[in-house]
C-alpha positions as CSV (number, residue, x, y, z in Angstrom):
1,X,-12.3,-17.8,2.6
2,X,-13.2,-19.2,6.1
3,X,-16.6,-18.5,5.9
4,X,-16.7,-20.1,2.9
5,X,-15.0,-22.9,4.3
6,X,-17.7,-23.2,6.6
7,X,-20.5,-23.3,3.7
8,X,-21.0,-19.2,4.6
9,X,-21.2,-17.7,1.5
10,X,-22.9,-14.5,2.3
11,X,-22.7,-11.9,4.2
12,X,-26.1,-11.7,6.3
13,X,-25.6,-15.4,7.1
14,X,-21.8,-14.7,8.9
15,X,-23.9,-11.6,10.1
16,X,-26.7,-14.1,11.7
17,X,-24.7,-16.4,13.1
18,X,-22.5,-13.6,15.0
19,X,-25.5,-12.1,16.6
20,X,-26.7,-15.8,17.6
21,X,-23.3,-16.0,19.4
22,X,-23.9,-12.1,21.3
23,X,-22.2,-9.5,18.7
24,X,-24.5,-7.5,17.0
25,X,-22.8,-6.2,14.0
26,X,-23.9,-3.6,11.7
27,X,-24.4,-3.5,8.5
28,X,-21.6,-1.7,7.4
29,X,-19.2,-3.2,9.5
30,X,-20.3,-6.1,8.2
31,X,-20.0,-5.1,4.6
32,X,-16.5,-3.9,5.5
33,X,-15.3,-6.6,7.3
34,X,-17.1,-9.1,4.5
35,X,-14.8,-7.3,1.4
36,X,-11.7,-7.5,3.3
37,X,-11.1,-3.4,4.2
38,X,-12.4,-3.0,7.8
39,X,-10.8,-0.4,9.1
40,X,-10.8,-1.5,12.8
41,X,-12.1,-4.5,14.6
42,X,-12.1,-5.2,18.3
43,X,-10.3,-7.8,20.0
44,X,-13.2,-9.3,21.3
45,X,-15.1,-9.1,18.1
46,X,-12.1,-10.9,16.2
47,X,-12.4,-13.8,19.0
48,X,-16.3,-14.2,18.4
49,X,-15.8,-14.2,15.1
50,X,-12.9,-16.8,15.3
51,X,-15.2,-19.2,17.5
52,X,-17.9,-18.7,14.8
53,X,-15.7,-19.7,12.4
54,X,-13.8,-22.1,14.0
55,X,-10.4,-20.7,13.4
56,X,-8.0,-18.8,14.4
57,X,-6.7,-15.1,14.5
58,X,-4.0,-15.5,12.2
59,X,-6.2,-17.1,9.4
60,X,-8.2,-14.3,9.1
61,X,-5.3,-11.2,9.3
62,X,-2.7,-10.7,6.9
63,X,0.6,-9.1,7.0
64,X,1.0,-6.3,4.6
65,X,4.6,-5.4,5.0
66,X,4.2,-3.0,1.9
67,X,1.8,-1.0,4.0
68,X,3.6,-0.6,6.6
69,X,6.8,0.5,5.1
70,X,5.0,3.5,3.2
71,X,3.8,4.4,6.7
72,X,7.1,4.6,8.5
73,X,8.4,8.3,9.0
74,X,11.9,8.9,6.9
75,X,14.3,8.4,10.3
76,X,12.5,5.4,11.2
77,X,13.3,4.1,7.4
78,X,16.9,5.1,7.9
79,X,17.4,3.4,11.6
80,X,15.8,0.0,10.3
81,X,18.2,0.6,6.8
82,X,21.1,0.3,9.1
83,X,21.7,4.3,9.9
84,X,22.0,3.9,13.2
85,X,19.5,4.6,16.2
86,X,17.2,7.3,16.3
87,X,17.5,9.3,19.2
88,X,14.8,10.0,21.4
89,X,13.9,13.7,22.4
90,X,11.4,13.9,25.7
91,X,8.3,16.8,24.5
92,X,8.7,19.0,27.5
93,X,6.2,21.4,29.3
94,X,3.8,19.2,29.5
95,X,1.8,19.0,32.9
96,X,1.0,15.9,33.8
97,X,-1.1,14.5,36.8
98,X,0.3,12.4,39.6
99,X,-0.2,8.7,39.2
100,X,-3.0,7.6,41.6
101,X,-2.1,6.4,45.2
């Protein structure tokens, strides 16, 4: 809906005018991001493609809270129903490295 809001109304234009500004995009990222079901997108890219489109962030993502349920593991579910705290259990034997000096 931004693009259009901004007389883009197809795909290789927004796709134009992002490589004019420095991000070369392909063309199935594009297509992905241009139907709404890109799978990832870089913070940098979503800022270039905000100052392209004059907006910002948050009119371009939507919250799908329906999502995100159905992707919550069953004791997560029951500590945000009210069950009570999940405890945490620390994955031992793993070696790990010393931080750097």
């Amino acid at each position: 809906m931004k693009a259009a809001e901004r007389g883009i109304w197809k795909s290789t234009e927004l796709r134009r005018r992002l490589a004019e500004a420095g991000l070369e995009m392909s063309a199935g990222k594009m297509s992905a991001l241009w139907t709404g079901t890109p799978t990832t997108i870089r913070l940098d890219d979503l800022e270039l493609i905000c100052a392209v489109l004059e907006c910002e962030p948050s009119d371009l993502l939507i919250c799908e809270a329906d999502k995100l349920a159905t992707r919550r593991r069953p004791a997560e579910t029951a500590a945000a129903a009210g069950g009570g705290a999940t405890p945490i259990t620390p994955r031992l034997g793993r070696t790990r490295s010393a931080p750097p000096v």
